[in-house]
C-alpha positions in Angstrom: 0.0 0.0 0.0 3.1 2.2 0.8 4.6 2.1 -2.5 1.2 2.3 -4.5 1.0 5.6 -2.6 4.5 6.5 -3.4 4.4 5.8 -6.8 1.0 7.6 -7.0 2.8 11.0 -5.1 5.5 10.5 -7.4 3.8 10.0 -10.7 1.3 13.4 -9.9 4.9 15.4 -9.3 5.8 14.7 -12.9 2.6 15.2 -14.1 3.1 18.7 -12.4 6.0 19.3 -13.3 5.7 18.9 -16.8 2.7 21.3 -16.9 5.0 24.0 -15.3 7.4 23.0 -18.0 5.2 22.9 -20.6 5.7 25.4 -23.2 2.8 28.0 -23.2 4.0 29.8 -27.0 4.7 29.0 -30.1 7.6 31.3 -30.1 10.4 29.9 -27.7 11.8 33.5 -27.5 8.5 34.7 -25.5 8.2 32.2 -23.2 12.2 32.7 -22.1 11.7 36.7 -22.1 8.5 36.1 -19.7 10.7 33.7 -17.8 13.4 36.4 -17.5 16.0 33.8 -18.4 18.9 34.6 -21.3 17.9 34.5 -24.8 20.5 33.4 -27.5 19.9 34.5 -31.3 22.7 33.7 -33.8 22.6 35.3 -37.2 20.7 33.1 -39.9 23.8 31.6 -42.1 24.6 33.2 -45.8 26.8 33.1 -48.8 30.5 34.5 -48.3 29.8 38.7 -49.2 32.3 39.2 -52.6 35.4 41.1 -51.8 36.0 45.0 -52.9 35.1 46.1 -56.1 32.6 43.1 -56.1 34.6 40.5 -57.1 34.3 37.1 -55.9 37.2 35.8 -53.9 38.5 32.8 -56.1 38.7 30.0 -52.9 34.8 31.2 -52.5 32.6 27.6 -52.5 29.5 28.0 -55.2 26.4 29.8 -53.4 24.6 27.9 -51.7 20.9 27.7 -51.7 17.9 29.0 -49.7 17.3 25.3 -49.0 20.8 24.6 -48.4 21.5 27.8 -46.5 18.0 26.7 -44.0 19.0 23.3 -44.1 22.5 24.2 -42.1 20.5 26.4 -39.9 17.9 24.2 -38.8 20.6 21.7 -37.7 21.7 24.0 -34.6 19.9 23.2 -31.3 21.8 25.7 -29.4 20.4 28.9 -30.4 17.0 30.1 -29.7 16.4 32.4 -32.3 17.5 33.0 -35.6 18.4 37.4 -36.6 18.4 38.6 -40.5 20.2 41.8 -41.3 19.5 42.1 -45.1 16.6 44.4 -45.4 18.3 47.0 -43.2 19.4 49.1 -46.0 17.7 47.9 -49.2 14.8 46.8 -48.5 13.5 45.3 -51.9 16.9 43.8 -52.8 16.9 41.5 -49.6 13.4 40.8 -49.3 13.3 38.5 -51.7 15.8 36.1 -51.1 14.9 36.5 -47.6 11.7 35.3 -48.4 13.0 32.0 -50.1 15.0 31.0 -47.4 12.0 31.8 -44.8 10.1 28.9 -47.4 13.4 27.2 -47.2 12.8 26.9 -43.2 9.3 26.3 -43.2 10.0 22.9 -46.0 12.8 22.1 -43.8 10.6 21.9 -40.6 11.2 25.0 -38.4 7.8 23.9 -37.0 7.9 21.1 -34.4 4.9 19.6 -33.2 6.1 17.2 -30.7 6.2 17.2 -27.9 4.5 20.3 -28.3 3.7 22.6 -31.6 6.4 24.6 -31.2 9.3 27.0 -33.7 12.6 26.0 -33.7 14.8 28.7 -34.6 12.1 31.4 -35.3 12.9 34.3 -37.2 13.6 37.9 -35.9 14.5 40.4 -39.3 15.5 44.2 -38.9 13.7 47.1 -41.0 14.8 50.1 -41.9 14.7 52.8 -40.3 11.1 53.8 -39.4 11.6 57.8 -39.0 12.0 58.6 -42.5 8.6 57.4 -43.9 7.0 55.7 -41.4 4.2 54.5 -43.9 6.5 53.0 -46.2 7.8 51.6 -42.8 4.5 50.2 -41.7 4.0 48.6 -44.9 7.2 47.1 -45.3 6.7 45.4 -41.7 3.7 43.9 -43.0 5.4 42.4 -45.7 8.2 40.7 -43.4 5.2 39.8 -41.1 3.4 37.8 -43.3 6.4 35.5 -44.1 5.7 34.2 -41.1 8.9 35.9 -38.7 8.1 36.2 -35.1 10.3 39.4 -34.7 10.8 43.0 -36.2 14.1 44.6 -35.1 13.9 48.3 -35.4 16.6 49.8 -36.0 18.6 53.7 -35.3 15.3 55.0 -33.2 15.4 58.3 -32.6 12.7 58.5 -30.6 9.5 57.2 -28.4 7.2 58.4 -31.5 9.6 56.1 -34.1 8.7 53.3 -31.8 5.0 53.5 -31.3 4.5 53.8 -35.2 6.5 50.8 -35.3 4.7 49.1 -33.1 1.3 50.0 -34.1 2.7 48.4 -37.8 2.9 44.9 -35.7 -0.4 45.0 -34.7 -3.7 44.4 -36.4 -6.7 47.3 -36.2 -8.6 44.7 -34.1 -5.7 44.6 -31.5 -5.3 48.5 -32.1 -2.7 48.8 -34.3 -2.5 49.6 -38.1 -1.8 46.0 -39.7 -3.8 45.1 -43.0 -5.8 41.9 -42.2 -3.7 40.2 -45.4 -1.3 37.5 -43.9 -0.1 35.9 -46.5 1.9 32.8 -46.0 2.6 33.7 -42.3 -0.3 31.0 -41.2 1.3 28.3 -43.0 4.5 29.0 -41.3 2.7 28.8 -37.8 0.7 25.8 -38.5 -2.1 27.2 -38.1 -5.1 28.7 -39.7 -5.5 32.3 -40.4 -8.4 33.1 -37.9 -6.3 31.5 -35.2 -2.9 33.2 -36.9 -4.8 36.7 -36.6 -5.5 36.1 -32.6 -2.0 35.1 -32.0 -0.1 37.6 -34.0 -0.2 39.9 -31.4 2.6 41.8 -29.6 4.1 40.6 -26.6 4.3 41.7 -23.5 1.3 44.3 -24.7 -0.9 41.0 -25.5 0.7 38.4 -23.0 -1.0 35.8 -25.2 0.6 36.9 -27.9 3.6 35.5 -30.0 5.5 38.8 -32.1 8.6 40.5 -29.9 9.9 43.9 -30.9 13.8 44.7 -30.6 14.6 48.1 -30.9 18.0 49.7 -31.2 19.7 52.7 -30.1 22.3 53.7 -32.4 22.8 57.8 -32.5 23.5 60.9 -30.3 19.9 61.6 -31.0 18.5 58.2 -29.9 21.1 58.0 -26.8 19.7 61.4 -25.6 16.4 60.3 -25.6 16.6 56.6 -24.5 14.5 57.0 -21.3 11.4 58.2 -22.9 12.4 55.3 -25.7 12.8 52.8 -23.3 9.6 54.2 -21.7 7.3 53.1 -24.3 5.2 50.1 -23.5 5.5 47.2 -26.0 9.1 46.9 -26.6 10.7 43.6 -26.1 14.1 44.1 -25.6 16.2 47.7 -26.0 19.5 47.0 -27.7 22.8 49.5 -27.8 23.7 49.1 -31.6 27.2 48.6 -30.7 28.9 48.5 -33.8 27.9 51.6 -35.4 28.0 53.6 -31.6 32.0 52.2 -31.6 31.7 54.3 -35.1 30.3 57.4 -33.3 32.9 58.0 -30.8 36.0 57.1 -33.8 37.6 60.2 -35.5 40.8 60.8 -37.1 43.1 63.5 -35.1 46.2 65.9 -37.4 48.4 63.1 -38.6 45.4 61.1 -40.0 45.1 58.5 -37.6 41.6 56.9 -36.2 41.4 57.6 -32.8 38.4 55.4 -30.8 37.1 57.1 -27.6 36.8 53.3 -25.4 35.9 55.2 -22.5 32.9 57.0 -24.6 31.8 54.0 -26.6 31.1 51.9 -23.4 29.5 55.0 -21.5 26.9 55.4 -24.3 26.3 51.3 -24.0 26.0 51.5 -20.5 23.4 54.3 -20.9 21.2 51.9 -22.8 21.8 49.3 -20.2 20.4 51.7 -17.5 17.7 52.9 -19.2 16.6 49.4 -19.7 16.8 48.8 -15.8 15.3 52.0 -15.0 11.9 50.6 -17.1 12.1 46.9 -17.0 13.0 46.3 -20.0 15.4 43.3 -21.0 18.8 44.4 -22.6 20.5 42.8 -25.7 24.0 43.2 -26.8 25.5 41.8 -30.0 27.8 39.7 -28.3 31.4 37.3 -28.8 32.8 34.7 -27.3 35.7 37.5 -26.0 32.6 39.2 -24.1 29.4 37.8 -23.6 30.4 37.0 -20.2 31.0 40.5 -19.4 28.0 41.7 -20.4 26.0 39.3 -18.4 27.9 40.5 -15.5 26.7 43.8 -16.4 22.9 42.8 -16.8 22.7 42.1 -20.6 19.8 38.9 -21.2 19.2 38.8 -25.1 22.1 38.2 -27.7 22.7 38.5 -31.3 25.7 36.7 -32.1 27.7 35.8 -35.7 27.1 32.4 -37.4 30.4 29.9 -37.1 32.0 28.8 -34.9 33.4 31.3 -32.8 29.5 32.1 -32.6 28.4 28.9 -31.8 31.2 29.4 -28.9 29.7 32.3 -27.6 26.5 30.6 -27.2 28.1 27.7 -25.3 29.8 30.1 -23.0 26.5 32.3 -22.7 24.6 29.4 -21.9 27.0 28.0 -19.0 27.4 31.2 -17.7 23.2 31.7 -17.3 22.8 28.0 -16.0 21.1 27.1 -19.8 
């Protein structure tokens, strides 16, 4: 009778555990931000850039496919989210071979359905900037949207205004935002049909139920002196210090011609973002490497974007020991 009872204790703590456990989105990304736990995104792999001039280097392989190129992707297990750059400056030139490898990952299985209907490597894709046009913006997020991505990254925001407009872009008029019902292929991607696609393409945290994120980046003088009332705005999924191009910022060339980088600067303005993100409970990301992704999570950074290869793949290894993932 003991050992019926034990087993019976034991088999309902299982059964409870695995219903904490249980994964309660599609998109792995929300249910590790809601978690608060570290989020790992590695950029989706691509053909070798040509050299200067545009020439091909001559020891460059043959392109490879979408297919092939979402094949090799879908192979990693370590990283929780895939990040496209190539529609960041022109738009129409990477959209569509984005778009083929997004079918590429959807033929390859990107959607899991056991043990639970689930994305593996779902895909977050910067636009350009928004402040410009913003209704060029708003339609071109619409576009990416309907390929079935689970993230928007927006990039060099100025400020709080930038952000609602992009936000309200993500969002369908029945959730309040300024989405065209159209959804193109999206629903396929998600498994789902589009009535159900429509209730879940909403924008988390805003919609807790709902499966989009929003990065936004903070990449200017401008942006940096208004990242408070950026970091303010309700709806943003993770505030990001654009790094690379602030290390730009704080670079000049003194008399004799020489770049000069302002280290001290350069990490100030980072930190900045980090305590604005503090400040308003907003998670912090950081395009990390395996030289300082430990760093950073010293310093309170949670989401990161790192380089495809292995050096990347590194910097997720060490990211994930160092989080206890």
């Amino acid at each position: 009778m003991r050992l019926r009872w034990s087993l019976t204790l034991a088999a309902v703590a299982v059964s409870s555990l695995a219903m904490v456990q249980a994964p309660k989105h599609l998109n792995p990304v929300v249910d590790l931000l809601a978690q608060k736990k570290a989020v790992f995104g590695l950029y989706a792999p691509a053909n070798r850039r040509p050299g200067r001039g545009g020439a091909v280097p001559p020891d460059a392989p043959p392109p490879r496919t979408p297919a092939e190129l979402a094949k090799e992707a879908l192979a990693n297990e370590t990283a929780d989210y895939l990040f496209d750059g190539s529609m960041e400056g022109n738009f129409e030139r990477g959209f569509e071979p984005f778009s083929a490898f997004m079918k590429g990952m959807h033929e390859g299985g990107t959607l899991r359905t056991s043990p639970a209907r689930r994305l593996h490597l779902p895909l977050f894709v910067k636009m350009h900037e928004i402040g410009p046009d913003p209704a060029l913006a708003a339609r071109n997020i619409a576009r990416q949207l309907n390929l079935g991505v689970t993230g928007i990254v927006f990039v060099d925001v100025k400020s709080a205004d930038e952000v609602k407009a992009g936000l309200a872009a993500m969002r369908f008029a029945s959730q309040g935002g300024t989405r065209p019902d159209d959804v193109g292929m999206a629903p396929q991607v998600w498994g789902m049909s589009e009535r159900e696609y429509r209730a879940k393409a909403d924008l988390w945290p805003l919609n807790p139920d709902g499966e989009l994120v929003n990065f936004t980046i903070v990449e200017s003088h401008e942006g940096l002196a208004r990242v408070r009332e950026i970091a303010a705005v309700k709806g943003i999924g993770v505030l990001f210090p654009g790094a690379g191009t602030l290390r730009g910022l704080f670079t000049t060339t003194d008399a004799a011609g020489q770049r000069v980088f302002d280290e001290a600067a350069w990490e100030a303005a980072i930190q900045k973002v980090l305590a604005a993100c503090k400040e308003f409970g907003v998670p912090c990301g950081y395009p990390a490497t395996a030289a300082d992704i430990e760093k950073r999570i010293q310093q309170g950074f949670s989401v990161f974007i790192i380089n495809w290869g292995e050096q990347g793949f590194r910097a997720v290894e060490i990211g994930r020991t160092a989080t206890g993932r």
